[in-house]
Backbone as JSON Lines, residues from 0, in Angstrom:
{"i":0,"aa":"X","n":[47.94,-47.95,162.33],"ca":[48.46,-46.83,163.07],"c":[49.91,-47.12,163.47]}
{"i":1,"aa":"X","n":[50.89,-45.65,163.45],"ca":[52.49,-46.46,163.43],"c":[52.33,-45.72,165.08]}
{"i":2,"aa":"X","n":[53.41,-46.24,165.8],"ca":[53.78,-45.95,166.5],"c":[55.36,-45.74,166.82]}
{"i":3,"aa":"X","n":[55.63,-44.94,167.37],"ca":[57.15,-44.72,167.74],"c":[57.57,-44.3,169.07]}
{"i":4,"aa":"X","n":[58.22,-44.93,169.52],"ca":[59.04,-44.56,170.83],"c":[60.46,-44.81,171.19]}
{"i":5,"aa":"X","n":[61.45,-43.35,171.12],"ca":[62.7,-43.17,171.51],"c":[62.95,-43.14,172.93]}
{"i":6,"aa":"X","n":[63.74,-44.63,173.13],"ca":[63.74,-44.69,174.2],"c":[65.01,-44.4,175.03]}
{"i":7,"aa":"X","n":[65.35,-43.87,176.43],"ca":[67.0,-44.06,176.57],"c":[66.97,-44.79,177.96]}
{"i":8,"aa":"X","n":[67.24,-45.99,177.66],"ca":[67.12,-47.39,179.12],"c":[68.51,-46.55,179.84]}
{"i":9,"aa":"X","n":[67.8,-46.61,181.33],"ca":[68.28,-46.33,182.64],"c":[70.47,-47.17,182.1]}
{"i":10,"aa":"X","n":[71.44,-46.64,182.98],"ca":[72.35,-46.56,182.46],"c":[73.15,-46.37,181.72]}
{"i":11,"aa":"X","n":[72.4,-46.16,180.05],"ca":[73.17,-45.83,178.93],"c":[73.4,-44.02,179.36]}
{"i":12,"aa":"X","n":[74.54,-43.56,178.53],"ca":[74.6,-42.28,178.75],"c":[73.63,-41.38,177.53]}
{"i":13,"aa":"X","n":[72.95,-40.24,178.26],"ca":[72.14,-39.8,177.54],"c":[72.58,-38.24,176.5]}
{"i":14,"aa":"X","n":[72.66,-38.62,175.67],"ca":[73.1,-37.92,174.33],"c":[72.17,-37.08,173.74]}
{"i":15,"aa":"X","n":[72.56,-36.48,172.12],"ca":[71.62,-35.93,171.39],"c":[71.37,-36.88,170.46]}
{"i":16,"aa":"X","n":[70.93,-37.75,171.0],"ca":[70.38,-39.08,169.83],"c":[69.55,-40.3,170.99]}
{"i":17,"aa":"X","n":[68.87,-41.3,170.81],"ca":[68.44,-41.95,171.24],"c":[68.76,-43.29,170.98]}
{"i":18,"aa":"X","n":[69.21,-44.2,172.41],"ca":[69.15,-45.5,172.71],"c":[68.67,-45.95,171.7]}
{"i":19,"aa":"X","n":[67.72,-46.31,171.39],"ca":[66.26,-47.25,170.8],"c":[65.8,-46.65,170.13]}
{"i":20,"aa":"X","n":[64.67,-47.08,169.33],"ca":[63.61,-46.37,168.37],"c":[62.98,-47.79,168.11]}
{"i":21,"aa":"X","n":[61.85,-47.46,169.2],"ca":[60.76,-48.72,169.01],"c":[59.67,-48.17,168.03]}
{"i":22,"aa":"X","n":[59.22,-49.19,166.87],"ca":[58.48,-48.65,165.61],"c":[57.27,-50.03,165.63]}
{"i":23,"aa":"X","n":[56.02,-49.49,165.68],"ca":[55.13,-50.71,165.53],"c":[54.31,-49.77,164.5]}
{"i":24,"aa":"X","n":[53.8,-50.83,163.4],"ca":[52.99,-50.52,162.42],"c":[53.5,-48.91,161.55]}
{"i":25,"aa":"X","n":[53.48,-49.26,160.14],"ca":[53.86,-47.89,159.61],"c":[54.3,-48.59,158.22]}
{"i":26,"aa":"X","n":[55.08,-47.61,157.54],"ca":[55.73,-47.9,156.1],"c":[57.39,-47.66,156.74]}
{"i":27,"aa":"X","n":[57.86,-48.38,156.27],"ca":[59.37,-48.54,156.29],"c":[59.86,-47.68,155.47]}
{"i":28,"aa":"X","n":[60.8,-46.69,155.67],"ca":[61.88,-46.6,154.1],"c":[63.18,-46.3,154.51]}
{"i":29,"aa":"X","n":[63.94,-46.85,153.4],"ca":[65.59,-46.97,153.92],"c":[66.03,-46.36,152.42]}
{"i":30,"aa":"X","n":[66.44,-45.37,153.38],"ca":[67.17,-44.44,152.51],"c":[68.54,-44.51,152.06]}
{"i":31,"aa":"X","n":[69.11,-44.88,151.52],"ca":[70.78,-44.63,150.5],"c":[71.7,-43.62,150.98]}
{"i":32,"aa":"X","n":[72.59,-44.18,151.52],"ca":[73.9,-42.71,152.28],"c":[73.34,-41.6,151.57]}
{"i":33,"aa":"X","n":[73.41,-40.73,151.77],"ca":[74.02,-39.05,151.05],"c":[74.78,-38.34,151.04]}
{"i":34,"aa":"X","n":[75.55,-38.11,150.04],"ca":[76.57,-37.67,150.56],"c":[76.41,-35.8,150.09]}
{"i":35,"aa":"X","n":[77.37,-35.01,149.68],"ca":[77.31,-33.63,149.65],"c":[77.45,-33.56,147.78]}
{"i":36,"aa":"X","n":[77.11,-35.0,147.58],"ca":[76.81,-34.25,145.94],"c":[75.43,-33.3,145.04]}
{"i":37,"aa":"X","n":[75.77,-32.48,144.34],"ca":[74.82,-31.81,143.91],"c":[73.24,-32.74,142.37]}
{"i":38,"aa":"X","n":[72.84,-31.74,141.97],"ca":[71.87,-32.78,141.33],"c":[72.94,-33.2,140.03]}
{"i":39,"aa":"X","n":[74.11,-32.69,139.67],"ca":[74.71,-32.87,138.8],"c":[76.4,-34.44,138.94]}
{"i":40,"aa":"X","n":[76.03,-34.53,140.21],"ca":[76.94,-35.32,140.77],"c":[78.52,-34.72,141.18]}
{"i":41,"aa":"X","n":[78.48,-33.39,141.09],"ca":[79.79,-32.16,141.96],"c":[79.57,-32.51,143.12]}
{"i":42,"aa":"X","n":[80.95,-32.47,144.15],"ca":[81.25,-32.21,145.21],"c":[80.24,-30.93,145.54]}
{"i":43,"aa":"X","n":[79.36,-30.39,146.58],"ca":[78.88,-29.42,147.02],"c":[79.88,-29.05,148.19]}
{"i":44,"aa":"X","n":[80.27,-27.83,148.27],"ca":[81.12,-27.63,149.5],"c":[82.27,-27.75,149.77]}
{"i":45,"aa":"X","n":[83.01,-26.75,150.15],"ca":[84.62,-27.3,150.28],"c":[84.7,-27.03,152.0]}
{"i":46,"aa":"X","n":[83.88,-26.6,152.69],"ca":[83.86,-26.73,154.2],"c":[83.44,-28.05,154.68]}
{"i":47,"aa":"X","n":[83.22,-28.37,155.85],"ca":[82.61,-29.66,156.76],"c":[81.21,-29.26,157.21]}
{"i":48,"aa":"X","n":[80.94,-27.68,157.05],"ca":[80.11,-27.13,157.73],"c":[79.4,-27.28,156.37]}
{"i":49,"aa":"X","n":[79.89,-26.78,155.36],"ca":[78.86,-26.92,154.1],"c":[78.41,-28.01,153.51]}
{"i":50,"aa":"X","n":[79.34,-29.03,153.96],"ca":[78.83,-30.37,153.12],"c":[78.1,-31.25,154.03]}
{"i":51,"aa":"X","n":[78.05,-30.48,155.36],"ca":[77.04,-31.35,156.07],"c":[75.46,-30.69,155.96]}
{"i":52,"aa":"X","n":[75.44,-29.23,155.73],"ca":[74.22,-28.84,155.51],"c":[73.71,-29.43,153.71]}
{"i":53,"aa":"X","n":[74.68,-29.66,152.95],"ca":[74.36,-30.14,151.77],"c":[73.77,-31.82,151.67]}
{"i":54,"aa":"X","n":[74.52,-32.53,152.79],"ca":[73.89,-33.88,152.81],"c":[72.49,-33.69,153.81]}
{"i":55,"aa":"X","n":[72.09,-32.77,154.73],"ca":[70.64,-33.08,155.15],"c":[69.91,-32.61,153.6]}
{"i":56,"aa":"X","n":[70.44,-31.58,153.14],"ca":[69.51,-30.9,151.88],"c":[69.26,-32.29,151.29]}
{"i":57,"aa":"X","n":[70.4,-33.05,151.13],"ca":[69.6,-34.34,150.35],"c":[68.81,-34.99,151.23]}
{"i":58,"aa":"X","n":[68.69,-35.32,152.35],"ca":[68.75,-36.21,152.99],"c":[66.87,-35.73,152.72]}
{"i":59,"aa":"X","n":[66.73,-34.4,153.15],"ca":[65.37,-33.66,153.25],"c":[64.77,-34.14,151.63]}
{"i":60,"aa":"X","n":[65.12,-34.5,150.36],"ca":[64.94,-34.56,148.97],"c":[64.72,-35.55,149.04]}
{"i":61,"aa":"X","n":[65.36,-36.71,150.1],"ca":[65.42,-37.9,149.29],"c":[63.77,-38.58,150.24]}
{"i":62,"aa":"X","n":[63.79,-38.03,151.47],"ca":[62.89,-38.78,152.02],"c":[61.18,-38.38,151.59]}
{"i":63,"aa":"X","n":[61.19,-36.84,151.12],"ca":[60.18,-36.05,150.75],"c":[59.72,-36.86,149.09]}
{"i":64,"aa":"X","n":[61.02,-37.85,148.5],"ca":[60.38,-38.02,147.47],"c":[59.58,-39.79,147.85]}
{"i":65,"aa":"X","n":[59.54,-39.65,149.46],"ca":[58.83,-41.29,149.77],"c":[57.41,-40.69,150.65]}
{"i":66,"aa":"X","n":[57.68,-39.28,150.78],"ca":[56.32,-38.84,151.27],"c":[56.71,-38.41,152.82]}
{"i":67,"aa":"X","n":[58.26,-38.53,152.8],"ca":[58.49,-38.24,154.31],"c":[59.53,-37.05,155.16]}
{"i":68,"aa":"X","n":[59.86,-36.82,155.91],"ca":[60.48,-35.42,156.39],"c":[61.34,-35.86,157.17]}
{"i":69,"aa":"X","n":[62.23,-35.37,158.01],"ca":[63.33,-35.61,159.26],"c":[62.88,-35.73,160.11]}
{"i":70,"aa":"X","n":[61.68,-35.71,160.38],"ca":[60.81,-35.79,161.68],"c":[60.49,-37.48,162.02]}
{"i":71,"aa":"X","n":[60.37,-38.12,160.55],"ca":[60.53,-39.51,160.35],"c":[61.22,-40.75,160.45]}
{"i":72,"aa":"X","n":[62.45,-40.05,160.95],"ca":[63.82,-40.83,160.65],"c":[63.95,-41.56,162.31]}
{"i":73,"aa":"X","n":[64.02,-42.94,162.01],"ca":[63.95,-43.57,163.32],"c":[65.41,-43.91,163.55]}
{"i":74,"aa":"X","n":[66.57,-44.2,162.25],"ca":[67.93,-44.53,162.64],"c":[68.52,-44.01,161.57]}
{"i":75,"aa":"X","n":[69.85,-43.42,162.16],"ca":[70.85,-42.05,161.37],"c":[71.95,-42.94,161.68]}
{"i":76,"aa":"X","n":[72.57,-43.51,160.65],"ca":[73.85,-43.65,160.6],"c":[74.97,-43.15,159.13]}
{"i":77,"aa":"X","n":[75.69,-42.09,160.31],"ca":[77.05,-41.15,159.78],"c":[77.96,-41.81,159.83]}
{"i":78,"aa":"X","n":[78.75,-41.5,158.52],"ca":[80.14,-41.74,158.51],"c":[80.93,-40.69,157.98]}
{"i":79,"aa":"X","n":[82.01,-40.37,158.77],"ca":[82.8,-39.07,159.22],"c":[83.89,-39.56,158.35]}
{"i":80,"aa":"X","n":[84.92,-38.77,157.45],"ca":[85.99,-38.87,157.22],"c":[87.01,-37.8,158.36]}
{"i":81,"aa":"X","n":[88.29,-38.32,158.68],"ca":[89.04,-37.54,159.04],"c":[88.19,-37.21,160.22]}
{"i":82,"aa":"X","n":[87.79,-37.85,161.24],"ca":[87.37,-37.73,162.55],"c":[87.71,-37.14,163.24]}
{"i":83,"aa":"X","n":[87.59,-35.82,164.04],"ca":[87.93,-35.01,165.16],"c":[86.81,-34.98,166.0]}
{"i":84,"aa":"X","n":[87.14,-33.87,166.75],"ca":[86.73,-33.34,167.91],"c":[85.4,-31.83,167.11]}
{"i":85,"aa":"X","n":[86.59,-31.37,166.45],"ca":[85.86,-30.18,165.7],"c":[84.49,-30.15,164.72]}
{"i":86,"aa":"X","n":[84.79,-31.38,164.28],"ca":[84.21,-31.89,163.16],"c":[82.47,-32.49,164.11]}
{"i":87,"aa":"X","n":[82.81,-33.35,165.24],"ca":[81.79,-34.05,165.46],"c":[81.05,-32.92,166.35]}
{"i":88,"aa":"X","n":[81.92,-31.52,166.96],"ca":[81.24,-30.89,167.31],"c":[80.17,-29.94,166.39]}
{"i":89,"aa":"X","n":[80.8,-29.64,164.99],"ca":[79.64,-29.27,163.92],"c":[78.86,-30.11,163.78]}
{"i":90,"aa":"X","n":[79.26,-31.14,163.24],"ca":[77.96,-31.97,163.25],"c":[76.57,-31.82,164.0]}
{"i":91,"aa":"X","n":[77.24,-32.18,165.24],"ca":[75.7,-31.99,166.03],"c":[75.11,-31.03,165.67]}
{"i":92,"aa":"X","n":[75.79,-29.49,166.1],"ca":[75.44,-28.47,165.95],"c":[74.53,-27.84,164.63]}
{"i":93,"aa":"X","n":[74.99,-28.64,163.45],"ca":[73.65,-28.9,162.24],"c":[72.64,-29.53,162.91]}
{"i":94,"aa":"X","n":[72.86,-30.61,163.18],"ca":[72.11,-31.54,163.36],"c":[70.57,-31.73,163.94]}
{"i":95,"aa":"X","n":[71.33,-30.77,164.93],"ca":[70.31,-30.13,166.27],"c":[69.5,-29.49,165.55]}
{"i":96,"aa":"X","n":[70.06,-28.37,164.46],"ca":[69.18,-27.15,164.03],"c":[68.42,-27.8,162.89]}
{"i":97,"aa":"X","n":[68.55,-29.14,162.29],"ca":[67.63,-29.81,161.1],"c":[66.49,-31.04,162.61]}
{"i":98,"aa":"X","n":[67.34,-31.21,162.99],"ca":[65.99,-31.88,163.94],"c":[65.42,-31.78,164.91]}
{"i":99,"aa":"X","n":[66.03,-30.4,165.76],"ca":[65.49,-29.82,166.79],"c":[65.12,-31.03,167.76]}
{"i":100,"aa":"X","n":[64.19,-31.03,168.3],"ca":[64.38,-31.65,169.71],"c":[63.97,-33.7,169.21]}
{"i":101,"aa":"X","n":[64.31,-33.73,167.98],"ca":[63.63,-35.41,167.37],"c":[64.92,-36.2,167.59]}
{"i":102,"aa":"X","n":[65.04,-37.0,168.06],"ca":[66.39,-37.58,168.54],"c":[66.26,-39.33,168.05]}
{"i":103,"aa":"X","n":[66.68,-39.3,166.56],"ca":[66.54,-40.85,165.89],"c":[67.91,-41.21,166.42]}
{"i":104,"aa":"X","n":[67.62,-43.33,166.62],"ca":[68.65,-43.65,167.24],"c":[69.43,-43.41,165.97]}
{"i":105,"aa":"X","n":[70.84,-43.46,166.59],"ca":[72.08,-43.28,165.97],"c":[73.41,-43.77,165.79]}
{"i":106,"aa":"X","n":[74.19,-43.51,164.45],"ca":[75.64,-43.99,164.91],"c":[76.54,-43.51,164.3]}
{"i":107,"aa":"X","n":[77.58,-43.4,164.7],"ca":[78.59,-42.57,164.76],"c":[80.16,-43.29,164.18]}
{"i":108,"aa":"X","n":[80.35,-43.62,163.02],"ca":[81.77,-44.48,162.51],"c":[82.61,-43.25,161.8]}
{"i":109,"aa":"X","n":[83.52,-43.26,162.09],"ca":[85.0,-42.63,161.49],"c":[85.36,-43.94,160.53]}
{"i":110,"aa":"X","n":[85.9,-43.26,159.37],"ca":[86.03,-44.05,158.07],"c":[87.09,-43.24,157.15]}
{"i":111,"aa":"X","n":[88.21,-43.59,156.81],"ca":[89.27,-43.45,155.3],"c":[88.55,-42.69,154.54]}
{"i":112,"aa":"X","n":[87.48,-43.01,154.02],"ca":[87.28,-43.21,152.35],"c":[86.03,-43.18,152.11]}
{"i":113,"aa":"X","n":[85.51,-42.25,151.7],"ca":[84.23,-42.33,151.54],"c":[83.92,-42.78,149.1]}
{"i":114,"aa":"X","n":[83.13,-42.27,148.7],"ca":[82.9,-42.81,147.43],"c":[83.88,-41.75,146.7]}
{"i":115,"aa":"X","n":[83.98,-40.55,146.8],"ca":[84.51,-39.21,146.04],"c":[85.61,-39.1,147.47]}
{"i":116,"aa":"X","n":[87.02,-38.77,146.77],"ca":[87.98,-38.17,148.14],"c":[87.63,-36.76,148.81]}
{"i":117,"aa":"X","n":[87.12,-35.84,148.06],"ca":[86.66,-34.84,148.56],"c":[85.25,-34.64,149.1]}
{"i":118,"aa":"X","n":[84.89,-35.99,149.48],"ca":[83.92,-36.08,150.22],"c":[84.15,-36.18,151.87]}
{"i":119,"aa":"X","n":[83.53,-35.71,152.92],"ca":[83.91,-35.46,154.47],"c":[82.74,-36.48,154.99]}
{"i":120,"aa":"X","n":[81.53,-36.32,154.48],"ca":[80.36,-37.36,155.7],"c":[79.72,-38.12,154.27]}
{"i":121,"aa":"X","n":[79.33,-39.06,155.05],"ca":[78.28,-39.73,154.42],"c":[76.91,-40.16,155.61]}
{"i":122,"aa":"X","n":[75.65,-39.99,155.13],"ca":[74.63,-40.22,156.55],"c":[73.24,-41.23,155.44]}
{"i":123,"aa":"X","n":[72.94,-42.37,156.16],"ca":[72.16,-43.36,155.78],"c":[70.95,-43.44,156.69]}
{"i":124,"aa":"X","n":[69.91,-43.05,156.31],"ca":[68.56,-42.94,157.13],"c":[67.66,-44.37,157.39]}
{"i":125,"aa":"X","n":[66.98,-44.81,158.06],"ca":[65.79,-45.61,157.89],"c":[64.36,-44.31,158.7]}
{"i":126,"aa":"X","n":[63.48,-44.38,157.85],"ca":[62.46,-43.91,158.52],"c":[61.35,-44.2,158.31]}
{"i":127,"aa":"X","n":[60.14,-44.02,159.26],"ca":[58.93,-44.49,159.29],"c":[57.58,-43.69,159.01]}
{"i":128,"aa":"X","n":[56.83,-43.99,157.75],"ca":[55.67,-43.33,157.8],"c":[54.35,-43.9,158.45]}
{"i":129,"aa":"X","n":[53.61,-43.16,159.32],"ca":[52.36,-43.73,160.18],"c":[51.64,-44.4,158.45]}
């Protein structure tokens, strides 16, 4: 039996993501960045808004082909090209609407260069099946 608990210890500031992600018993899977490429390997998207709904679309493909969903994902780490204010405020704002109230711990790096220049995010999952 897996267990999971997102935790946010007294002092840290409380966000749309979680402190911790305590995981006992389950299947592991660690998922591979995604970025906003299509099944053909194209750039998807010439917005920030589109290529971030194009990397959960993978993100939703890649974990469904281990048997698992976004509901699973115990740690989300993004990497932002060209870092703003604007940018990290879309983000969430997807973010929220693909995971609604599931808050995997998280992290947040601004980065040059991702694999393709016309690439904006890249996001690397670990998640847990009971």
């Amino acid at each position: 039996m897996t267990t999971t608990h997102f935790l946010q210890p007294e002092g840290l500031f409380r966000g749309n993501f979680s402190h911790v992600a305590k995981v006992q018993g389950g299947t592991t899977i660690y998922v591979s960045g995604q970025v906003a490429f299509d099944e053909e390997g194209k750039v998807a998207g010439s917005t920030f808004a589109e290529q971030t709904e194009k990397v959960f679309d993978n993100l939703e493909r890649a974990l469904a082909g281990a048997g698992a969903r976004l509901a699973n994902i115990v740690k989300m780490n993004i990497y932002l090209r060209d870092l703003t204010g604007e940018k990290v405020r879309i983000f969430r704002e997807i973010r929220a609407a693909r995971l609604g109230e599931h808050k995997p711990a998280s992290t947040l790096v601004a980065t040059s260069a991702l694999v393709h220049e016309d690439l904006m995010l890249e996001i690397e999952v670990v998640a847990v099946l009971p």
